[in-house]
Residue, then its C-alpha position, 0 to 999 in steps of 0.5 A: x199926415x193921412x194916419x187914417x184912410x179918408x174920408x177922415x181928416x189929416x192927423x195933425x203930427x210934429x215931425x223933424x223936417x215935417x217927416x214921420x219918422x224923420x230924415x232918414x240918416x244913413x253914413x259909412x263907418x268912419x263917418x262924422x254926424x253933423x246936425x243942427x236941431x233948431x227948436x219950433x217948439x213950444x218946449x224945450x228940446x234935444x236929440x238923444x242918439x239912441x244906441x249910440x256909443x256916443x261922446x258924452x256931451x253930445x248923447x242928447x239928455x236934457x239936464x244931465x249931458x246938455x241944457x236943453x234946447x229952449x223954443x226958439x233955440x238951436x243945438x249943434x250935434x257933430x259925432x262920429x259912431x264907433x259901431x256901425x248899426x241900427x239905431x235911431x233918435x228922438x228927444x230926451x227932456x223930461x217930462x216932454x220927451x213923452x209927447x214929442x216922441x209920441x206925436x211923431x218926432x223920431x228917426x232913424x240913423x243906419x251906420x253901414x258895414x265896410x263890408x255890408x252882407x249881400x242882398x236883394x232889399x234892405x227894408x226899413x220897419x219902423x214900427x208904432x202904434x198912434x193914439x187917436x181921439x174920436x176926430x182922428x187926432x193924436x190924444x192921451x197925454x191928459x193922463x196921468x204922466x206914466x198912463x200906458x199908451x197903446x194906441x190902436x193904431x199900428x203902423x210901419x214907416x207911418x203907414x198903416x199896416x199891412x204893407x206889401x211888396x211883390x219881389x222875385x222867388x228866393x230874394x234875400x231880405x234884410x229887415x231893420x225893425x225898430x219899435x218906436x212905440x210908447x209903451x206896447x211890448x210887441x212880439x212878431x212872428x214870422x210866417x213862411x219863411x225862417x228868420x235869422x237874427x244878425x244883429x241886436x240893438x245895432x250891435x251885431x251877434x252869431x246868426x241865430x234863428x229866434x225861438x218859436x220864429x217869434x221875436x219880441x220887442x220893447x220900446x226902442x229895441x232893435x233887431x237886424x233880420x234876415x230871410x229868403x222868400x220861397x223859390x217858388x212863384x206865388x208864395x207869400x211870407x208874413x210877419x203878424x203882430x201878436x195880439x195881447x188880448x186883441x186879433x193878430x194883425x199882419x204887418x207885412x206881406x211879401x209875395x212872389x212872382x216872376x222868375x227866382x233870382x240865382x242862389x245865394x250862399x247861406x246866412x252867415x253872422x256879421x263881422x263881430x264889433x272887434x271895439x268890445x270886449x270879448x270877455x268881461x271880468x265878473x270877479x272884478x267887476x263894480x257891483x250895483x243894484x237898482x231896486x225899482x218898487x211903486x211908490x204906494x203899493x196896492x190897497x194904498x188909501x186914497x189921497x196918499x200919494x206923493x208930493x211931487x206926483x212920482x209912480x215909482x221908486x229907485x232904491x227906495x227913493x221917490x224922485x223925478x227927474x236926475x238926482x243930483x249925485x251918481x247912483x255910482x262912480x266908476x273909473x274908465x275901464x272898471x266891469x260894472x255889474x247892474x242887478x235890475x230888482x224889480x219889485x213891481x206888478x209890470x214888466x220894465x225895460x231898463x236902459x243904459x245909454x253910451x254903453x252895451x250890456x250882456x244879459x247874465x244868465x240866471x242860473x250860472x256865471x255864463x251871459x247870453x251871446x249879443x250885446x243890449x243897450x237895454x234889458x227887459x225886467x219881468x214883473x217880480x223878477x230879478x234880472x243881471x247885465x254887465x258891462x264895461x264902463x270904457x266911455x267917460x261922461x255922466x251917463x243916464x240909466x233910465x226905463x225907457x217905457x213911456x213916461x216911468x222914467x220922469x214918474x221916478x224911474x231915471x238914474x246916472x252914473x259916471x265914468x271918470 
């Protein structure tokens, strides 16, 4: 791929389909998924299905829910999603997962609305950030195994940013935005015009507009966004990745021009996903605990680190990979509550695959109004979700921040 403008030389990519992101999959609600992964690799392989409330066999996590894909091999995934929504896959075969992910093998699956709402352009903004080597080529997987990756290279779609677009005055945008990035916490914010968030995580919630018009993302999150443009021609709108401790860059630029389309009701929330509870009962519920620590904490002489190399503990205990039994067992239909203690000098971002999780609040018994499939842990903060354990299987809990999760933190549980 041109990552770079030329005259630099192509960027050597791996791609499904030798597309980055890869083949866009878009269904109707109802729908059954049929894909065949055929591995070309010189790694075992699989698709996680990110998001996704999936049946257990076909959630993609190597050594937990399938073998993993071997060089040369194949895999047939067939599903039908039970939400519609955004979500997106890539591979889950630690400790490879990391640098198939980061050397451009993702993709998007959009699962539309009976009854999606009505707009001028429905964008897709795949956003990631590229680590490139002095020659323009992908580099920074010699490091350590969790070494953060933050590339200087931010990109939308895989081009480089800014992206503009010319549309007429008032149109109605409808922005998917997921962040492919590796290990980069990005916050947007949105200049000229006033978003409203419809859903996250795939999972739709009360129209809301974001705090300080400024929406922040941990790898793998999700957001549906929409907004107007201006009614007036020769307007523009932005969204600008904040810089942490580097300049603000714009991602996107729409400008407008022509005649203003007719007016459009206001922004209403999408249909509520009539399949989740509307209440979880917290006095009922399986609780547990996942106490994320570092294995040697600061001021640790030299030469004593573990044996396996891990960075970081789960409940006191070292490991990588899946352990061989469930962090906890629950039975279909059991309110789990999940305390996320962590005990570190960096944010984490803790996610749970076939399930959605409601942020409890920290103050009361009251939980945030929208559903995650992951929930982002401060450094030395504590934070709560809940769910329902209503999908049988064995089901990975894991950081999905580059690496931490074959550095030592990766959990499971099951649903019987």
């Amino acid at each position: 791929m041109q990552l770079l403008p030329e005259p630099a030389k192509e960027t050597v990519i791996w791609g499904y389909n030798g597309e980055v992101p890869g083949p866009f999959l878009r269904i109707k609600k109802g729908e059954e998924v049929k894909i065949r992964l055929l591995n070309k690799l010189g790694q075992p392989t699989s698709l996680n299905w990110h998001g996704v409330r999936i049946v257990n066999a076909m959630d993609g996590v190597g050594g937990l829910t399938q073998e993993p894909v071997p060089p040369g091999g194949s895999f047939d995934y067939r599903f039908t999603p039970p939400d519609s929504g955004l979500f997106w896959y890539h591979p889950q075969v630690m400790p490879f997962d990391r640098e198939q992910q980061g050397r451009g093998l993702y993709g998007v699956l959009i699962v539309d609305e009976e009854t999606p709402p009505q707009v001028d352009c429905d964008i897709l903004v795949v956003l990631d950030d590229w680590t490139l080597d002095g020659k323009g080529q992908i580099a920074g997987f010699d490091a350590a195994p969790d070494a953060a990756r933050s590339g200087a290279l931010v990109t939308v779609n895989a081009s480089r940013v800014p992206v503009a677009e010319t549309l007429p005055p008032a149109s109605r945008l409808r922005l998917r935005i997921v962040s492919a990035t590796d290990t980069r916490l990005m916050v947007l914010a949105f200049n000229g015009a006033a978003p409203m968030i419809l859903a996250i995580d795939g999972q739709p919630c009360e129209a809301f507009e974001p705090a300080r018009g400024t929406l922040p993302l941990g790898p793998g999150a999700r957001f549906d966004v929409m907004l107007d443009l201006p009614a007036t021609a020769g307007a523009e709108v932005n969204i600008t990745l904040l810089g942490d401790n580097e300049p603000d860059r714009v991602l996107l630029n729409f400008k407008t021009a022509g005649d203003k389309r007719a007016a459009l009701p206001a922004i209403a929330s999408l249909a509520e996903n009539p399949l989740l509870p509307v209440e979880i009962k917290l006095q009922a519920a399986h609780r547990a605990e996942l106490l994320i620590e570092p294995v040697s904490p600061p001021g640790t002489p030299p030469g004593a680190a573990p044996n396996p190399p891990t960075s970081w503990k789960l409940n006191g205990v070292a490991g990588s990979g899946f352990a061989p039994e469930p962090l906890f067992s629950v039975k279909r239909g059991t309110p789990v509550t999940l305390a996320f203690v962590n005990h570190t000098a960096f944010f984490q971002q803790m996610r749970v695959h076939g399930h959605v999780m409601r942020l409890l609040h920290d103050l009361d018994d009251g939980w945030e109004p929208y559903w995650r499939d992951a929930i982002l842990v401060p450094e030395g903060k504590t934070k709560h979700a809940a769910f329902v354990a209503d999908n049988p299987g064995k089901w990975a809990i894991e950081c999905s921040i580059g690496g931490r999760h074959a550095a030592g933190l990766a959990s499971w549980f099951q649903v019987t």
